[in-house]
C-alpha positions as CSV (number, residue, x, y, z in Angstrom):
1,X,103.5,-124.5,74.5
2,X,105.7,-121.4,75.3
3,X,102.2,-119.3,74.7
4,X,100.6,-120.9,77.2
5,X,101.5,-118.3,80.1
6,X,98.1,-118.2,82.2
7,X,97.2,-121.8,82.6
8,X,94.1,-123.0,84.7
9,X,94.1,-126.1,86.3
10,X,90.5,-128.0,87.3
11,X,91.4,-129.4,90.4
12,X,89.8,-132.8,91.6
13,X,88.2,-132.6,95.1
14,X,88.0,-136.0,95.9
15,X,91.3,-137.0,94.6
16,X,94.6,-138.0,96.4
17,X,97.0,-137.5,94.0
18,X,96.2,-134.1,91.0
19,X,98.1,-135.8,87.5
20,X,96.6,-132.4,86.3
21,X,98.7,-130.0,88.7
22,X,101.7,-132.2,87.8
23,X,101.0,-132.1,84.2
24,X,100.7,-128.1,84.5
25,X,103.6,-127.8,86.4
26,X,105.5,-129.8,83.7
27,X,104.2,-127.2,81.0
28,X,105.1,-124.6,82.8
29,X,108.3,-125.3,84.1
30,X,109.2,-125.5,80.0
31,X,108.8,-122.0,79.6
32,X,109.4,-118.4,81.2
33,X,107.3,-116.4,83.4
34,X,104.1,-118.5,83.7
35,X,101.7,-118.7,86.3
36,X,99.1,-121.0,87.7
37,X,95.6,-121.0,88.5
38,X,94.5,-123.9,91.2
39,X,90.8,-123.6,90.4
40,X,88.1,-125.9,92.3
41,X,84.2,-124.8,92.4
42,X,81.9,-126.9,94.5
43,X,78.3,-126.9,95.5
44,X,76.6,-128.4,98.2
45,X,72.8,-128.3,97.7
46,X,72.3,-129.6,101.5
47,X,73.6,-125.9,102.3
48,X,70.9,-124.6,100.6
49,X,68.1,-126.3,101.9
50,X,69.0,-125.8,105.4
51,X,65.9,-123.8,106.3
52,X,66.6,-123.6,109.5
53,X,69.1,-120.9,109.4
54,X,69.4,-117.5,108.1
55,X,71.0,-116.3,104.7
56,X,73.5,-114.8,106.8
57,X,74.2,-118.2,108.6
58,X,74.1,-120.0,105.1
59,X,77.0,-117.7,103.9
60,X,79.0,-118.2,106.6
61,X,79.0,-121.8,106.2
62,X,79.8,-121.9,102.8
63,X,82.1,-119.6,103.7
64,X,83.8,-121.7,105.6
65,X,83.6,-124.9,103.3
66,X,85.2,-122.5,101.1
67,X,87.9,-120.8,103.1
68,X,88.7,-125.2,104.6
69,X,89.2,-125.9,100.7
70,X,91.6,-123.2,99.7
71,X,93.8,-124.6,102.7
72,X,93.4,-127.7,101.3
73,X,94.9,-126.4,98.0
74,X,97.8,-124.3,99.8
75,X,99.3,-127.7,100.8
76,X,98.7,-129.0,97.6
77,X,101.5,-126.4,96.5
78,X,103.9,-127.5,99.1
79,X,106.1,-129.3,96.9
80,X,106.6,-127.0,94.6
81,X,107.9,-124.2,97.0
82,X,111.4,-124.1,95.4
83,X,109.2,-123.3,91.9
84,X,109.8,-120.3,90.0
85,X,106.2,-120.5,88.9
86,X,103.6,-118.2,90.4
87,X,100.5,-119.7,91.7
88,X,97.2,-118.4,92.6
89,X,94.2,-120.2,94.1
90,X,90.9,-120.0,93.8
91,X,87.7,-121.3,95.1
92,X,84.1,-120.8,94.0
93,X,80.5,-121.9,95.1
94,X,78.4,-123.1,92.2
95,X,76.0,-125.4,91.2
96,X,77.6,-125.7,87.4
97,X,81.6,-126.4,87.3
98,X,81.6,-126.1,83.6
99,X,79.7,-122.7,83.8
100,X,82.0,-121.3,86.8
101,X,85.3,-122.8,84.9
102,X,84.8,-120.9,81.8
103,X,83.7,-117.8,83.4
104,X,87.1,-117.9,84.9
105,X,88.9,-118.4,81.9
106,X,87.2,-115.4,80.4
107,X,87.7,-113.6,83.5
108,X,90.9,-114.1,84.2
109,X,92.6,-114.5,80.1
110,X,93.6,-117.8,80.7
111,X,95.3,-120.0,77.6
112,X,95.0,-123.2,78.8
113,X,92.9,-125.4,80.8
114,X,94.3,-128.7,82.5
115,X,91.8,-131.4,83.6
116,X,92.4,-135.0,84.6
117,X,90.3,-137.9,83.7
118,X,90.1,-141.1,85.8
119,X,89.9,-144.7,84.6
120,X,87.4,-146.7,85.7
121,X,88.9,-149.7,87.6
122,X,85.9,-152.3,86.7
123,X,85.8,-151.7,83.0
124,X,89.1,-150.6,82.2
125,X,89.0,-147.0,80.6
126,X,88.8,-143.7,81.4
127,X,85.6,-141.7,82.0
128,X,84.6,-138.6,80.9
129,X,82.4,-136.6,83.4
130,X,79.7,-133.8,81.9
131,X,81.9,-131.4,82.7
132,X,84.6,-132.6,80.2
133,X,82.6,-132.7,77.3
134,X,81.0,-129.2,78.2
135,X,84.5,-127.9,78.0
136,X,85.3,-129.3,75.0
137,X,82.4,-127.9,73.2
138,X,82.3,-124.5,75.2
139,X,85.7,-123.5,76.2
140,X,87.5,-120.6,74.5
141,X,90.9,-122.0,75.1
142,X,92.7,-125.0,74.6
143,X,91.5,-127.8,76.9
144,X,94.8,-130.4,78.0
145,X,92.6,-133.7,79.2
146,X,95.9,-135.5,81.8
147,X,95.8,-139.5,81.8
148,X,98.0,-141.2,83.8
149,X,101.1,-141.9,81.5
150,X,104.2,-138.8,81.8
151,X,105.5,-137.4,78.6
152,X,108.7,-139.1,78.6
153,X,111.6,-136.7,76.9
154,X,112.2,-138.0,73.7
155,X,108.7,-139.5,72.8
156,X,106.2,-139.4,70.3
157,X,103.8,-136.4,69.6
158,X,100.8,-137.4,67.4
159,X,99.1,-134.4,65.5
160,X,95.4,-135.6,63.9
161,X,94.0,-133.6,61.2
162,X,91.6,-133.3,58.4
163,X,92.0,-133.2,54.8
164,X,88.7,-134.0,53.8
165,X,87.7,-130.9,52.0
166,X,89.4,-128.0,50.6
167,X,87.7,-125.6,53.3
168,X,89.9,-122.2,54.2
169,X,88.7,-123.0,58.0
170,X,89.8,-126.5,58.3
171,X,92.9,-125.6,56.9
172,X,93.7,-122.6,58.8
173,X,92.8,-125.4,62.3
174,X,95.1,-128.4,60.7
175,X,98.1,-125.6,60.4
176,X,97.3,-124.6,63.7
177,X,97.1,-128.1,65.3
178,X,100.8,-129.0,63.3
179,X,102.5,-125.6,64.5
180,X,101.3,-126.6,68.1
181,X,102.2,-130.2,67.7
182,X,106.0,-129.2,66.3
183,X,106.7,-127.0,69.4
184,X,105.5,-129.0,72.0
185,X,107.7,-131.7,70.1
186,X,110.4,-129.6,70.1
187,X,110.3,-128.5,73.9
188,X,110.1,-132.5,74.5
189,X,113.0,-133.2,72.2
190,X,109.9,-135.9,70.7
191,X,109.2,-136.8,67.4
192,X,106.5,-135.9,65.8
193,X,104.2,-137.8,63.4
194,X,101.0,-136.8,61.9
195,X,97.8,-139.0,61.1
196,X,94.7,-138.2,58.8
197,X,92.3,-140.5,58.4
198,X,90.1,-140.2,54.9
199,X,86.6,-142.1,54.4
200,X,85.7,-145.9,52.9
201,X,84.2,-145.5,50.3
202,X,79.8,-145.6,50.6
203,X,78.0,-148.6,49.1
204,X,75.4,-147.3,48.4
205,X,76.9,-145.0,45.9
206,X,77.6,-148.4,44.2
207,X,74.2,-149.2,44.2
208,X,72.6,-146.2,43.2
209,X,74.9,-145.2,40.3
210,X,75.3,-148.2,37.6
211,X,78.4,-147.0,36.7
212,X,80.3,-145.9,39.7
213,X,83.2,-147.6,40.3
214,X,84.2,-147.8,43.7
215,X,88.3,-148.6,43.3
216,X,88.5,-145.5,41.4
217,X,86.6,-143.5,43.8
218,X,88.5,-144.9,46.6
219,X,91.6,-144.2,44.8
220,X,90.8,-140.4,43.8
221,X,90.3,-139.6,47.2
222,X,92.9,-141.4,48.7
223,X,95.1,-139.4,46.7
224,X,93.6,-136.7,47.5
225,X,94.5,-136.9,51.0
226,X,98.0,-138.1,50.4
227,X,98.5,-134.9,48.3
228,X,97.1,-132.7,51.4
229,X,99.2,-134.5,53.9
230,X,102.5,-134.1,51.4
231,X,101.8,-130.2,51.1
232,X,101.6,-130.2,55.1
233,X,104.6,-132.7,55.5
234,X,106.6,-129.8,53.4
235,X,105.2,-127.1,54.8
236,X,106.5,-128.3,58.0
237,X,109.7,-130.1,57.5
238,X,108.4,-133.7,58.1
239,X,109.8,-137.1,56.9
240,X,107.5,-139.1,55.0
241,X,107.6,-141.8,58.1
242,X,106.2,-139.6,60.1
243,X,103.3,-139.4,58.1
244,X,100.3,-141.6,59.0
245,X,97.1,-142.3,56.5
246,X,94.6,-144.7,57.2
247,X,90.9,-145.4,55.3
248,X,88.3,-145.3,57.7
249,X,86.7,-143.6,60.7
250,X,88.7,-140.9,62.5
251,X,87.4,-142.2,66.2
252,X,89.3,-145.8,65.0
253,X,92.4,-144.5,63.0
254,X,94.0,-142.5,65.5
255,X,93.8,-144.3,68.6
256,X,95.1,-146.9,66.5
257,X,98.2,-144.9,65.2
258,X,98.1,-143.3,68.8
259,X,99.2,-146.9,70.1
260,X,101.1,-147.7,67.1
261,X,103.7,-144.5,67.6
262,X,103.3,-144.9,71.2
263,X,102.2,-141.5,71.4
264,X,102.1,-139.7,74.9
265,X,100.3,-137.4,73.6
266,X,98.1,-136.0,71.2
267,X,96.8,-133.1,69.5
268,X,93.3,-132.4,68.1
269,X,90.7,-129.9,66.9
270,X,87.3,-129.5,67.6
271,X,84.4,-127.4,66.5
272,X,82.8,-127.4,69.3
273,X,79.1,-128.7,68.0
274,X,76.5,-128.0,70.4
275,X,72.8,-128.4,70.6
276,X,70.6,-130.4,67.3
277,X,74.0,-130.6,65.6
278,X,75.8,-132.1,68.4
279,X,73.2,-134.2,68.9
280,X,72.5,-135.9,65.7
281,X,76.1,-135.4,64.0
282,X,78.5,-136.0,67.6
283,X,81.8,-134.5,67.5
284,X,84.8,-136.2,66.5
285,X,87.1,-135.1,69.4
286,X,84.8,-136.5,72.0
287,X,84.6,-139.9,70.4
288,X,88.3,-140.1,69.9
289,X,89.4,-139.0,73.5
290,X,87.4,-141.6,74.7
291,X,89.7,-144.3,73.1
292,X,93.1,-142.4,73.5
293,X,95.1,-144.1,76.4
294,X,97.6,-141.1,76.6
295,X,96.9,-137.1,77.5
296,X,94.4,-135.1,74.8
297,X,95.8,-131.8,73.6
298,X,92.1,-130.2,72.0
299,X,92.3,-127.2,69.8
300,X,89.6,-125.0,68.5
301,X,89.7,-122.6,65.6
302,X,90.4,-118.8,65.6
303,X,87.8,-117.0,65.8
């Protein structure tokens, strides 16, 4: 993560403790010279509708709401006085926080964005607000989604790709998720492993075609996968234990593997589908967040 120098953190305004401020602080206390962003918007629509008052009046009060919530955030920073990072704060009024968030990363170059996610305590796993899946889809940078476990020094680092196809694209993203995945292992002193998960094998294929045989399907592509993971386990400098591949459905495999390594954390790409796409295909990262117990580390291609 040493190229992560202008990191924005989403900050929660209802929250006591901020796991995304300590998770940012972590990232950048591994590296030199980098500075964070404290970044809450918030909206009050009662402010709007006061028609009593003037415009004037209705921008001093929000104003003020304003001005009461970037105190709020100064002691916030308190502990982290003795830092050597450089923090900056800033609060905005507006109706959509995933609109005002990624106008900020564009406006002020961040590289990173830090959000935490909550757990719900009746059911037992962690919800995702509209916000986070706008940001997965929309934001320009890399998007760091903070659970409640630390990364311990020494840990596990899972890295999820695809080698379902031979596409230049999805190669040039599963080299970039792996490059990312090895440094941040290497700044933790962690191990890292690497999962793929290839597809079982349709049955109606079997059905259709008299003389389809499924093993040797099943076998061609499994092979096929194992070939692309050895090229990237070489590529790399990775032991063939730290190689993971599992038939079946990414949003299954590598939550699975995810608790099998004990991973605190793992990293992911995402195209980003929106709209009729999004709708009717879904997008892989956002169904496999929602089953990771540790922090999400989401990549998107180069444009």
């Amino acid at each position: 993560m040493i190229k992560y120098q202008h990191i924005l953190v989403v900050m929660d305004p209802v929250a006591e403790n901020q796991p995304a401020l300590h998770r940012a602080v972590s990232v950048a206390a591994l590296q030199e010279q980098a500075g964070i962003t404290l970044f809450l918007p918030i909206y009050d629509f009662s402010y709007e509708m006061t028609s009593m008052l003037s415009s004037t009046e209705r921008d001093e009060m929000r104003e003020g709401v304003v001005q009461g919530r970037e105190e709020w955030l100064k002691t916030l920073l308190l502990p982290y006085e003795d830092s050597n990072i450089h923090f900056d704060i800033k609060v905005v009024w507006h109706s959509r926080p995933f609109e005002a968030i990624i106008q900020q990363v564009q406006d002020g170059q961040h590289d990173l964005v830090v959000k935490s996610t909550h757990k719900h305590a009746m059911i037992q796993s962690f919800i995702f607000t509209p916000t986070d899946w706008h940001l997965l889809r929309k934001c320009p940078c890399p998007v760091l989604l903070v659970k409640e476990r630390d990364w311990p020094m020494g840990g596990n680092v899972l890295a999820a790709v695809n080698c379902c196809s031979d596409d230049k694209d999805q190669d040039a993203l599963n080299n970039k998720i792996i490059a990312a995945s090895a440094e941040v292992a290497q700044l933790l002193s962690a191990s890292l492993h690497l999962v793929n998960a290839y597809p079982i094998t349709p049955t109606n294929m079997a059905l259709e075609l008299p003389d389809f045989d499924p093993h040797v399907y099943n076998a061609a592509v499994k092979k096929h996968h194992e070939r692309a993971m050895y090229e990237y386990a070489v590529r790399f400098d990775l032991e063939a234990s730290a190689l993971h591949l599992e038939e079946g459905l990414a949003e299954e495999v590598i939550p699975r593997c995810a608790d099998e390594t004990n991973a605190s954390l793992v990293i992911l790409g995402s195209v980003g589908r929106t709209g009729l796409s999004a709708a009717l295909l879904g997008n892989t990262a956002e169904h496999v967040i929602d089953k990771l117990s540790c922090d999400v580390l989401v990549l998107r291609p180069d444009v």
